[in-house]
N, CA, C, O and CB atoms as a CASP TS submission, in Angstrom:
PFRMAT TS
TARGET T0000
AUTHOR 0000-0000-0000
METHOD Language model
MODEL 1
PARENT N/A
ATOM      1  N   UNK     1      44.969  -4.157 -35.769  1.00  0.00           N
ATOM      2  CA  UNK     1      43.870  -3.931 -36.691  1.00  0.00           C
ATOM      3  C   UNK     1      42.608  -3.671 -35.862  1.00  0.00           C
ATOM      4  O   UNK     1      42.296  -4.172 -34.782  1.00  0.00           O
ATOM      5  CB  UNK     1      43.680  -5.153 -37.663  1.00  0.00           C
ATOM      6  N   UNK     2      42.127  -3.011 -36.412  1.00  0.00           N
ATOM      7  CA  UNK     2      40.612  -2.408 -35.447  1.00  0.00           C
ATOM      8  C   UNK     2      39.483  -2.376 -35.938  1.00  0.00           C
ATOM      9  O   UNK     2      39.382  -1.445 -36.737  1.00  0.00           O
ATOM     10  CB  UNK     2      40.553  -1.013 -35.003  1.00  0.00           C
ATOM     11  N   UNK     3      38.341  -3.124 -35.800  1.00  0.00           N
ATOM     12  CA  UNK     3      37.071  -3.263 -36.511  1.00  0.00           C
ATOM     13  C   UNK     3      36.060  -2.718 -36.061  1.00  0.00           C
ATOM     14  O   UNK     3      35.808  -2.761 -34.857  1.00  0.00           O
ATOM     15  CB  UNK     3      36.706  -4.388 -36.672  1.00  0.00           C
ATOM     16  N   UNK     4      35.508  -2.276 -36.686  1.00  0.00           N
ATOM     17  CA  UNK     4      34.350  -1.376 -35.663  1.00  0.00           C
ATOM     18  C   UNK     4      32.890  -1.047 -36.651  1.00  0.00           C
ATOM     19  O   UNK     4      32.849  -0.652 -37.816  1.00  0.00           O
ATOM     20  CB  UNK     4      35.196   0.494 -35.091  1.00  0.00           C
ATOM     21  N   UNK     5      31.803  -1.354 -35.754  1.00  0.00           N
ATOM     22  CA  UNK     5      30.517  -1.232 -36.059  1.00  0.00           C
ATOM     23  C   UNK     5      29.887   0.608 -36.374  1.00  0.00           C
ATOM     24  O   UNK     5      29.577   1.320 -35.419  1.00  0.00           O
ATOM     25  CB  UNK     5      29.823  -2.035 -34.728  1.00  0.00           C
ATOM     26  N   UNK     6      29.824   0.970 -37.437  1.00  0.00           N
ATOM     27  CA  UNK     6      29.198   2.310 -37.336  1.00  0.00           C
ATOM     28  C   UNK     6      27.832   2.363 -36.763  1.00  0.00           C
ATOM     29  O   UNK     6      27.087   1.415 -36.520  1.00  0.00           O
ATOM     30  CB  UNK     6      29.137   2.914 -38.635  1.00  0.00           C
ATOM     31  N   UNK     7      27.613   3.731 -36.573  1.00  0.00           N
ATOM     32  CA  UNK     7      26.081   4.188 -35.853  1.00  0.00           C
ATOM     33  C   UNK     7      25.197   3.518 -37.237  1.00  0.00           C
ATOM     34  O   UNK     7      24.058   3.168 -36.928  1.00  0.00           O
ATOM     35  CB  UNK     7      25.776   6.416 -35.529  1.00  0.00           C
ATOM     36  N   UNK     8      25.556   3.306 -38.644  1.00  0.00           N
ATOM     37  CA  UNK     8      24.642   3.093 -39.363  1.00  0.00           C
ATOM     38  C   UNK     8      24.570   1.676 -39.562  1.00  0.00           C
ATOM     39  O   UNK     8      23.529   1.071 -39.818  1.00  0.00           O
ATOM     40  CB  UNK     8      24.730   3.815 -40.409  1.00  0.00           C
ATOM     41  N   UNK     9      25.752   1.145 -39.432  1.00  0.00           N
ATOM     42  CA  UNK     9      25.744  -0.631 -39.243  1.00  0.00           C
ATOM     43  C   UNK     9      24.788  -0.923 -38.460  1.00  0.00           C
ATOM     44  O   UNK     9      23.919  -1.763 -38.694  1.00  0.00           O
ATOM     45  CB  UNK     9      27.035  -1.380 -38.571  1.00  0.00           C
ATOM     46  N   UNK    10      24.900  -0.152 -37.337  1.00  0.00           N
ATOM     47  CA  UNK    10      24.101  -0.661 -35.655  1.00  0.00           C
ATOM     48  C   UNK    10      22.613  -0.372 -36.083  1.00  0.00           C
ATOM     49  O   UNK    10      21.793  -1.028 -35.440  1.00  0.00           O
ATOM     50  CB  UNK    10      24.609   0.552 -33.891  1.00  0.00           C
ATOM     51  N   UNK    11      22.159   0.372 -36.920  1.00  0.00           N
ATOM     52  CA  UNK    11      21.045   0.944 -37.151  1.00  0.00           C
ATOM     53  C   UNK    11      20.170  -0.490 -38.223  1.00  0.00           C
ATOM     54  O   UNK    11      19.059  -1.014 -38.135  1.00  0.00           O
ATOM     55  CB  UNK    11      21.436   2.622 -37.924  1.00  0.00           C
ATOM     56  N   UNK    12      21.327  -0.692 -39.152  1.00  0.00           N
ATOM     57  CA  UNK    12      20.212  -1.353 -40.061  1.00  0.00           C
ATOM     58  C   UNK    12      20.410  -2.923 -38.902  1.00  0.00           C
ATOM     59  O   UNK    12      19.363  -3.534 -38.685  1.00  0.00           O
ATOM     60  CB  UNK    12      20.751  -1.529 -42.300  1.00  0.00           C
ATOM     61  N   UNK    13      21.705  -3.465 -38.245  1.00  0.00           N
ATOM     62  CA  UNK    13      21.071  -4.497 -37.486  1.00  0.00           C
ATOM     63  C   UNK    13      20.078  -4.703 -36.850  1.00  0.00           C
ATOM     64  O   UNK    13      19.409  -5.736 -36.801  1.00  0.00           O
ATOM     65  CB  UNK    13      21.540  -4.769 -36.879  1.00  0.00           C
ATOM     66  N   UNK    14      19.845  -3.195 -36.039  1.00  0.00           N
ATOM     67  CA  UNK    14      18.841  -3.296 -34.958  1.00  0.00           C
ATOM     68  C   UNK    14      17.215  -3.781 -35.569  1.00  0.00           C
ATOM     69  O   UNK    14      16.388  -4.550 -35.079  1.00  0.00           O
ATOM     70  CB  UNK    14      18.809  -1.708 -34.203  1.00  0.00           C
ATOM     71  N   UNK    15      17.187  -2.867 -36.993  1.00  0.00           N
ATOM     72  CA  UNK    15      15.883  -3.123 -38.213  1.00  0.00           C
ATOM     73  C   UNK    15      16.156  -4.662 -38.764  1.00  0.00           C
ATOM     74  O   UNK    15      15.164  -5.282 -39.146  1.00  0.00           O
ATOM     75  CB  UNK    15      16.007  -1.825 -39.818  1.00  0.00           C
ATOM     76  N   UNK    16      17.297  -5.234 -38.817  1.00  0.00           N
ATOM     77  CA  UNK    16      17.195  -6.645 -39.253  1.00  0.00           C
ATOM     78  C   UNK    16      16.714  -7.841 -38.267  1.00  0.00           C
ATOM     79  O   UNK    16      16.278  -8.924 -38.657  1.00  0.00           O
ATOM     80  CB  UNK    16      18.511  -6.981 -39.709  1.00  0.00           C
ATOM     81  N   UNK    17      16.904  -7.370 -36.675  1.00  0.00           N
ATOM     82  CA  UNK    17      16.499  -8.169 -35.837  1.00  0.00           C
ATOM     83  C   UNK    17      15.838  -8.874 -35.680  1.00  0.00           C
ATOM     84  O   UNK    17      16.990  -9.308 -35.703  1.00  0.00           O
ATOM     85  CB  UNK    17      16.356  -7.955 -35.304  1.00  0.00           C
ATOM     86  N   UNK    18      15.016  -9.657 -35.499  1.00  0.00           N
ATOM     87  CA  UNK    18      14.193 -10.232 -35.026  1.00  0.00           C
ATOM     88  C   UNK    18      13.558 -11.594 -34.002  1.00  0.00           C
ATOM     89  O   UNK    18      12.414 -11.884 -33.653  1.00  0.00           O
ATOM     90  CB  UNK    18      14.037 -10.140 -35.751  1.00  0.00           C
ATOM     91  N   UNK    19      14.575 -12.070 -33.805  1.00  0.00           N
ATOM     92  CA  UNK    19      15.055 -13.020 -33.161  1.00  0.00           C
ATOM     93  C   UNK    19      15.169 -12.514 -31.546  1.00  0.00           C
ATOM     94  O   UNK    19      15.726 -11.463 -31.230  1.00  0.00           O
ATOM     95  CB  UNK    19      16.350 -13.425 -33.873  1.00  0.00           C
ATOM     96  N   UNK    20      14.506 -13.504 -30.522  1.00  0.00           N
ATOM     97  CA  UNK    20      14.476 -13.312 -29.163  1.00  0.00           C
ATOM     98  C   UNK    20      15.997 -13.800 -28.486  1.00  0.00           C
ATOM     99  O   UNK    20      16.393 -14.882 -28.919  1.00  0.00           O
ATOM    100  CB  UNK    20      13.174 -14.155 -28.595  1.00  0.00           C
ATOM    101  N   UNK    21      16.905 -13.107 -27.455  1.00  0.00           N
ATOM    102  CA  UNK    21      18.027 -13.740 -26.958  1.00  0.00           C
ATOM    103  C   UNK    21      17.251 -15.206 -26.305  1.00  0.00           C
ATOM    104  O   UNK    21      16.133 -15.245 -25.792  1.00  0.00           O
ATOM    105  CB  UNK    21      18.898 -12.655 -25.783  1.00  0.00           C
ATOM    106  N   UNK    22      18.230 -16.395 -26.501  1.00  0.00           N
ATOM    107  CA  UNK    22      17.890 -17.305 -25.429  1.00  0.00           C
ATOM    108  C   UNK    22      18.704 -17.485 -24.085  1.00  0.00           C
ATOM    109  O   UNK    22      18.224 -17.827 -23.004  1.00  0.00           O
ATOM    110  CB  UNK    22      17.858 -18.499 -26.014  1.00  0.00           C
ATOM    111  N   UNK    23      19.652 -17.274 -24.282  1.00  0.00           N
ATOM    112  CA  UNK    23      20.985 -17.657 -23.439  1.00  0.00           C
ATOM    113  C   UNK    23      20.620 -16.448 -22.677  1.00  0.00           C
ATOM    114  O   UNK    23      19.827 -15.568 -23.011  1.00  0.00           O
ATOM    115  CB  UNK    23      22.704 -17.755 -24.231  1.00  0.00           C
ATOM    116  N   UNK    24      21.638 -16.586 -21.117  1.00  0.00           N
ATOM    117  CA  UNK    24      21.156 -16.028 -20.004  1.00  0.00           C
ATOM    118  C   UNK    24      21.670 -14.605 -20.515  1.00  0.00           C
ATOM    119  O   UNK    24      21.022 -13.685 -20.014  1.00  0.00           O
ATOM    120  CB  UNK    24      21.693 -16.670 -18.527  1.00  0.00           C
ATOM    121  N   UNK    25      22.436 -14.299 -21.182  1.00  0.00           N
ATOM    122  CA  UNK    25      23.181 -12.878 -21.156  1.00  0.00           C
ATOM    123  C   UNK    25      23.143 -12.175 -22.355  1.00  0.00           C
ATOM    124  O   UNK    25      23.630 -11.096 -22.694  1.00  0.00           O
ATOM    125  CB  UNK    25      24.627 -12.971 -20.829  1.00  0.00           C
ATOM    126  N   UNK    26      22.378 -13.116 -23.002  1.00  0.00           N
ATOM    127  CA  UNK    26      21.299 -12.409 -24.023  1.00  0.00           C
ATOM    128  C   UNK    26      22.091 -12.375 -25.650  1.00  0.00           C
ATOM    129  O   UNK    26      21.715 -12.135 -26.797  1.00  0.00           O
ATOM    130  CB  UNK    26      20.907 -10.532 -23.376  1.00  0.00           C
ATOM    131  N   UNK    27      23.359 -12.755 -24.995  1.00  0.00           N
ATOM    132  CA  UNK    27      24.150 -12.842 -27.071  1.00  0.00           C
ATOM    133  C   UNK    27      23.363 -13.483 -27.931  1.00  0.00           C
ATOM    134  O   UNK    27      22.720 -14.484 -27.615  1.00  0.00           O
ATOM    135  CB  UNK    27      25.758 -13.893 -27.450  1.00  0.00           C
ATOM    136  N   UNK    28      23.350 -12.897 -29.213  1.00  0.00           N
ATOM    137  CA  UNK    28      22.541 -13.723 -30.338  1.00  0.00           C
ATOM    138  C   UNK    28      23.279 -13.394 -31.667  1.00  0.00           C
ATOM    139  O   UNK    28      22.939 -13.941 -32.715  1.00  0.00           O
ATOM    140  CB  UNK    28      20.827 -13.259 -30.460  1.00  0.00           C
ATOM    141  N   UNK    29      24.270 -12.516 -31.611  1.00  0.00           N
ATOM    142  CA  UNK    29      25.118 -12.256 -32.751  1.00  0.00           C
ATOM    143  C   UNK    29      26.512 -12.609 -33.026  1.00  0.00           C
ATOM    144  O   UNK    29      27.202 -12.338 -32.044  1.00  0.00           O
ATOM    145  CB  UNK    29      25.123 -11.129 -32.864  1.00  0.00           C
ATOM    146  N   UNK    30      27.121 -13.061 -33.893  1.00  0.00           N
ATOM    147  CA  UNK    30      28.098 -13.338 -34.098  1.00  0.00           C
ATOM    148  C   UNK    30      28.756 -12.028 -35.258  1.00  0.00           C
ATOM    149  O   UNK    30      28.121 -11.756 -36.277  1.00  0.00           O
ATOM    150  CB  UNK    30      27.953 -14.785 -34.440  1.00  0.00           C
ATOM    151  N   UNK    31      30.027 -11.342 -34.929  1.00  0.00           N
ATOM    152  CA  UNK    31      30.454 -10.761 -36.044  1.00  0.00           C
ATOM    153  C   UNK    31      31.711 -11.139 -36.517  1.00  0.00           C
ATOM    154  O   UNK    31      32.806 -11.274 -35.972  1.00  0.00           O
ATOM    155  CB  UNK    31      30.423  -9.527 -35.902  1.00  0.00           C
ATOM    156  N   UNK    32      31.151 -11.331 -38.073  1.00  0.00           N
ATOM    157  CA  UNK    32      32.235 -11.360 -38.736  1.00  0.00           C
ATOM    158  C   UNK    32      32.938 -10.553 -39.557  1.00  0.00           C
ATOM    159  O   UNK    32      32.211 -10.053 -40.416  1.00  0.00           O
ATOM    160  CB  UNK    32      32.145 -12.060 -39.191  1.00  0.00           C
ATOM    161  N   UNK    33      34.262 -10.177 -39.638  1.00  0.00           N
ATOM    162  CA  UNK    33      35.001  -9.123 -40.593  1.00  0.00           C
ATOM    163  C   UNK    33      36.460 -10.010 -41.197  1.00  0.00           C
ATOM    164  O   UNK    33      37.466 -10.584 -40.780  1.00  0.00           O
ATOM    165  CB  UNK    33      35.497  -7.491 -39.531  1.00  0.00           C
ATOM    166  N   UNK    34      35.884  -9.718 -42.225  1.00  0.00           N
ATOM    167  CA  UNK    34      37.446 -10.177 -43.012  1.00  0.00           C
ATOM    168  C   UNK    34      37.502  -9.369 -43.846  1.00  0.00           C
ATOM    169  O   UNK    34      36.626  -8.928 -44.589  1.00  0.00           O
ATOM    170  CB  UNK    34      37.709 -11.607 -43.758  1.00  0.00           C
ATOM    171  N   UNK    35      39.196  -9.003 -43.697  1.00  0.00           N
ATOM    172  CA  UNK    35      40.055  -7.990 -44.207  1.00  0.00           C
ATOM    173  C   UNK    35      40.800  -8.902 -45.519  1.00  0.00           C
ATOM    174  O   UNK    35      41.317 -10.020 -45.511  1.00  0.00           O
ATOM    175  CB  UNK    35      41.185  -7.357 -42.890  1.00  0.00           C
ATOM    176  N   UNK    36      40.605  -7.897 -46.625  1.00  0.00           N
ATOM    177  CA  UNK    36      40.671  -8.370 -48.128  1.00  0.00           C
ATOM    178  C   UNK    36      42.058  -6.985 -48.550  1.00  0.00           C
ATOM    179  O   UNK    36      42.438  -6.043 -47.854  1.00  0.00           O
ATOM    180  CB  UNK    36      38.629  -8.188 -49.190  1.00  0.00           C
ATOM    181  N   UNK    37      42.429  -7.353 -49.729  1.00  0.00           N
ATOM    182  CA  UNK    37      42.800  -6.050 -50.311  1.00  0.00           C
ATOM    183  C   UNK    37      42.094  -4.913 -50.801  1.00  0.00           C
ATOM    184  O   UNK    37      42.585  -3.847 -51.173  1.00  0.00           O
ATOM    185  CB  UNK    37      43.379  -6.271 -51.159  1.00  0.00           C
ATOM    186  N   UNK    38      40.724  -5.290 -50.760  1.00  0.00           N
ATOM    187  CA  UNK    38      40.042  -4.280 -51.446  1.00  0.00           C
ATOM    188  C   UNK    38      39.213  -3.530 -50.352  1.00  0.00           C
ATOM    189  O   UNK    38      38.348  -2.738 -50.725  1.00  0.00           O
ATOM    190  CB  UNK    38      39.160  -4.877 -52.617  1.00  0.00           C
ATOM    191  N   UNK    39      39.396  -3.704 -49.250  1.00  0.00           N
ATOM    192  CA  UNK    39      38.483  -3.624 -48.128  1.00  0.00           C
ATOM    193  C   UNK    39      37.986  -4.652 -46.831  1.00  0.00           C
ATOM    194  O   UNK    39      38.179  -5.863 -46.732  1.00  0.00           O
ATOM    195  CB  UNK    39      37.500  -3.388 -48.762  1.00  0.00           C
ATOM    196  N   UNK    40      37.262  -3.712 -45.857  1.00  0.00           N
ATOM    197  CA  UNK    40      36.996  -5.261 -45.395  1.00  0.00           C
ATOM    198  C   UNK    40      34.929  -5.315 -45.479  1.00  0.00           C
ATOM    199  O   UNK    40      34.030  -4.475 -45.437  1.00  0.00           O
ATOM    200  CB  UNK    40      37.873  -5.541 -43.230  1.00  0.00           C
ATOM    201  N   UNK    41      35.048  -7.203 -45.644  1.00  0.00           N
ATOM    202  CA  UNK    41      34.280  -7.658 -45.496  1.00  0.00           C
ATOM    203  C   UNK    41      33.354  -7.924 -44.228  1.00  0.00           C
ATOM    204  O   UNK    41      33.950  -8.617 -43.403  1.00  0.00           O
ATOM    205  CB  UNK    41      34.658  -8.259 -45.971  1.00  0.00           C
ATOM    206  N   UNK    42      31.620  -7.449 -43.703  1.00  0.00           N
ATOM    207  CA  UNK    42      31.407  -7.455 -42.546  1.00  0.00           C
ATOM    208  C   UNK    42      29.944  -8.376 -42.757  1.00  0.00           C
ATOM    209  O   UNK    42      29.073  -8.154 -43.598  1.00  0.00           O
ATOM    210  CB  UNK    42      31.456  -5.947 -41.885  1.00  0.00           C
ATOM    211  N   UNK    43      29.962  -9.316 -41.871  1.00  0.00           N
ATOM    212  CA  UNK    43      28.656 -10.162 -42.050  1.00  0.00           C
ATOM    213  C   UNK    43      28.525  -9.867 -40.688  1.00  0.00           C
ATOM    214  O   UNK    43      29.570  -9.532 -40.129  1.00  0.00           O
ATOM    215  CB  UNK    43      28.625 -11.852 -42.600  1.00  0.00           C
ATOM    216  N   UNK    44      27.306  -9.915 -39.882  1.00  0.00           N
ATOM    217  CA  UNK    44      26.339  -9.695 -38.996  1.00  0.00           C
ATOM    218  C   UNK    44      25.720 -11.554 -38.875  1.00  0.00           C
ATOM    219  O   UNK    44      24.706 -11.893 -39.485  1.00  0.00           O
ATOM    220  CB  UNK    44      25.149  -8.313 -39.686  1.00  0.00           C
ATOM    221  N   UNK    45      26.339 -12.324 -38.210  1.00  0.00           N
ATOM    222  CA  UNK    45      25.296 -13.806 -38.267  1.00  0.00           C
ATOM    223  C   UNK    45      24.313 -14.173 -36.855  1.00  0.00           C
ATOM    224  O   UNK    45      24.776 -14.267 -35.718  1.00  0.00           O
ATOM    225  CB  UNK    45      26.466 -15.340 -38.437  1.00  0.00           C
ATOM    226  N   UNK    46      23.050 -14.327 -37.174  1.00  0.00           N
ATOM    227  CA  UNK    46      22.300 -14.550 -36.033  1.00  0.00           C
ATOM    228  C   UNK    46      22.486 -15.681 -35.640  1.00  0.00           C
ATOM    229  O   UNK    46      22.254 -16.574 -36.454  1.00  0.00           O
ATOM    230  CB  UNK    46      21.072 -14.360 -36.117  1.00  0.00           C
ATOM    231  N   UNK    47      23.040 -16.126 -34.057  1.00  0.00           N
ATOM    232  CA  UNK    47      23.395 -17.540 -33.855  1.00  0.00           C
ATOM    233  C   UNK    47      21.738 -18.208 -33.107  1.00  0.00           C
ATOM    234  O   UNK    47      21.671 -19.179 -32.353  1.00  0.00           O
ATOM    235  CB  UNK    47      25.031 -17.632 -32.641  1.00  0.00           C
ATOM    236  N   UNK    48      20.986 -17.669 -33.413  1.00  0.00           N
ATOM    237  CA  UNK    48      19.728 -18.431 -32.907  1.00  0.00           C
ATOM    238  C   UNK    48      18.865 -18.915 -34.175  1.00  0.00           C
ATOM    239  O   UNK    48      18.493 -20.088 -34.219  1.00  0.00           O
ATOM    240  CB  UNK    48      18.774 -17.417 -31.908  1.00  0.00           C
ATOM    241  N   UNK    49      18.503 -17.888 -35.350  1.00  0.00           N
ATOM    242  CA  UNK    49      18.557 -18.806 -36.667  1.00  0.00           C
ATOM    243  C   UNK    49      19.244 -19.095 -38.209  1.00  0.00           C
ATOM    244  O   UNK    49      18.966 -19.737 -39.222  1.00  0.00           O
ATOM    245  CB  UNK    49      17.613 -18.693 -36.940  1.00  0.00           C
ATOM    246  N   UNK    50      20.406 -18.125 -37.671  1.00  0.00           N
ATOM    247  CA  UNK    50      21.571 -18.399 -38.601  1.00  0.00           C
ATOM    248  C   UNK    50      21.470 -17.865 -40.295  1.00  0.00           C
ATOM    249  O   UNK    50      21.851 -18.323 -41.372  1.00  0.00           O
ATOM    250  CB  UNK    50      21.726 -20.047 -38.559  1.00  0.00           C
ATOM    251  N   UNK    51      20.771 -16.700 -39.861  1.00  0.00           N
ATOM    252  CA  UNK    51      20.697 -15.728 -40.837  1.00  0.00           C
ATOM    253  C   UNK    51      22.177 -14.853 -40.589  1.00  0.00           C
ATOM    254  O   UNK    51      23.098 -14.740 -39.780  1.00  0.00           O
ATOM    255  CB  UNK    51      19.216 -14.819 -40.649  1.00  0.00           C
ATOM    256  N   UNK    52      21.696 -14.342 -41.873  1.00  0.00           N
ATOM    257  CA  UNK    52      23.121 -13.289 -42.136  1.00  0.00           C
ATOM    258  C   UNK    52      22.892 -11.878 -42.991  1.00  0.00           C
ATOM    259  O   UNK    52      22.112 -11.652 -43.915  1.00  0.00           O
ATOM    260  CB  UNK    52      24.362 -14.199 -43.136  1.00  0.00           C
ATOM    261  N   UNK    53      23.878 -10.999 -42.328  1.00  0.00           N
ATOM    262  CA  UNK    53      23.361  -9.544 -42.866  1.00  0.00           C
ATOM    263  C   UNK    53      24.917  -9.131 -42.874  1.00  0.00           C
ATOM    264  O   UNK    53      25.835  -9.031 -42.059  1.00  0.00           O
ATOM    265  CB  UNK    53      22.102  -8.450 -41.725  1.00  0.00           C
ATOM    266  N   UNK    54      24.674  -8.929 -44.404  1.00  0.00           N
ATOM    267  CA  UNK    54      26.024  -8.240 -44.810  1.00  0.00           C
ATOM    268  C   UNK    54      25.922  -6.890 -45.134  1.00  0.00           C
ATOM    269  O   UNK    54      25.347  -6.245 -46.010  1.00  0.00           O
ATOM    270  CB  UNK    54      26.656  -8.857 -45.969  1.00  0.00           C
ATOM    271  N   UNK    55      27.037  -6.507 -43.657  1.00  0.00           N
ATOM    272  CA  UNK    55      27.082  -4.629 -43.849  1.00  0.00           C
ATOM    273  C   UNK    55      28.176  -4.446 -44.634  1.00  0.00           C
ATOM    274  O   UNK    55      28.716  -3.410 -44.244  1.00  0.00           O
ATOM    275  CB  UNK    55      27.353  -3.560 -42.342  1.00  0.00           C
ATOM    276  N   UNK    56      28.661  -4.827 -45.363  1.00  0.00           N
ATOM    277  CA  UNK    56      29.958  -4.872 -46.323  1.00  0.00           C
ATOM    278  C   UNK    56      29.645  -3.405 -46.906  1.00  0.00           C
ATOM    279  O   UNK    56      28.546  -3.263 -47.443  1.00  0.00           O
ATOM    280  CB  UNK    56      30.028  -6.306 -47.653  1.00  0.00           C
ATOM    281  N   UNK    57      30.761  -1.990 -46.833  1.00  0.00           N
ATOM    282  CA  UNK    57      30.149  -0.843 -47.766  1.00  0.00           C
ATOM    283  C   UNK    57      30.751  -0.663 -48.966  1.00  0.00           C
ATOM    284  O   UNK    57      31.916  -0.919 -49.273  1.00  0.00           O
ATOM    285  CB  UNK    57      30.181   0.467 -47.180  1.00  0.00           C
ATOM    286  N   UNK    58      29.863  -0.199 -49.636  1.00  0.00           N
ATOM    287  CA  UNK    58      30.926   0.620 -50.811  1.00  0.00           C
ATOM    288  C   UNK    58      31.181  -0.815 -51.929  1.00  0.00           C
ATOM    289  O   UNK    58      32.060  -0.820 -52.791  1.00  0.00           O
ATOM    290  CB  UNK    58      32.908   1.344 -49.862  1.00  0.00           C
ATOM    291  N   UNK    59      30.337  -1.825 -51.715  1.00  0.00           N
ATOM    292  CA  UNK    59      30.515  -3.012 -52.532  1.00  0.00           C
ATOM    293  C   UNK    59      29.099  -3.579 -53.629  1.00  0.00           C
ATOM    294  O   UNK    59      28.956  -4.671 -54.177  1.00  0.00           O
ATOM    295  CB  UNK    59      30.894  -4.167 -51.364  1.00  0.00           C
ATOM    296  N   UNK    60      28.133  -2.260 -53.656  1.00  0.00           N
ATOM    297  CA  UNK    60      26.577  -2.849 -54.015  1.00  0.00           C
ATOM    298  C   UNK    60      26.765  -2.489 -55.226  1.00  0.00           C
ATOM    299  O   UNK    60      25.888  -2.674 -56.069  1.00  0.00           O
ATOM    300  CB  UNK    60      25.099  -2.241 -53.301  1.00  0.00           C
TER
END
């Protein structure tokens, strides 16, 4: 199974950002995807204040 971030996923994260890396190598995101029958599900979670951005498509 293969999950993958589009150029437009990457786009609205980069605009949701806001949060400084702390850690030496700079991670601050966690991704999540879960695969449903109807599609899959994609949350974006910031592990510095634990916000969340759901790129889920085709579900609004």
């Amino acid at each position: 199974m293969l999950f993958e971030i589009t150029d437009e996923m990457e786009k609205k994260i980069k605009e949701w950002d806001s949060c400084k890396p702390i850690d030496v190598v700079g991670a601050k995101f966690s991704y999540i995807f879960i695969p449903t029958s109807l599609g899959t599900v994609i949350y974006v979670q910031c592990d510095i204040c634990n916000r969340e951005l759901n790129l889920t498509e085709g579900w609004d």
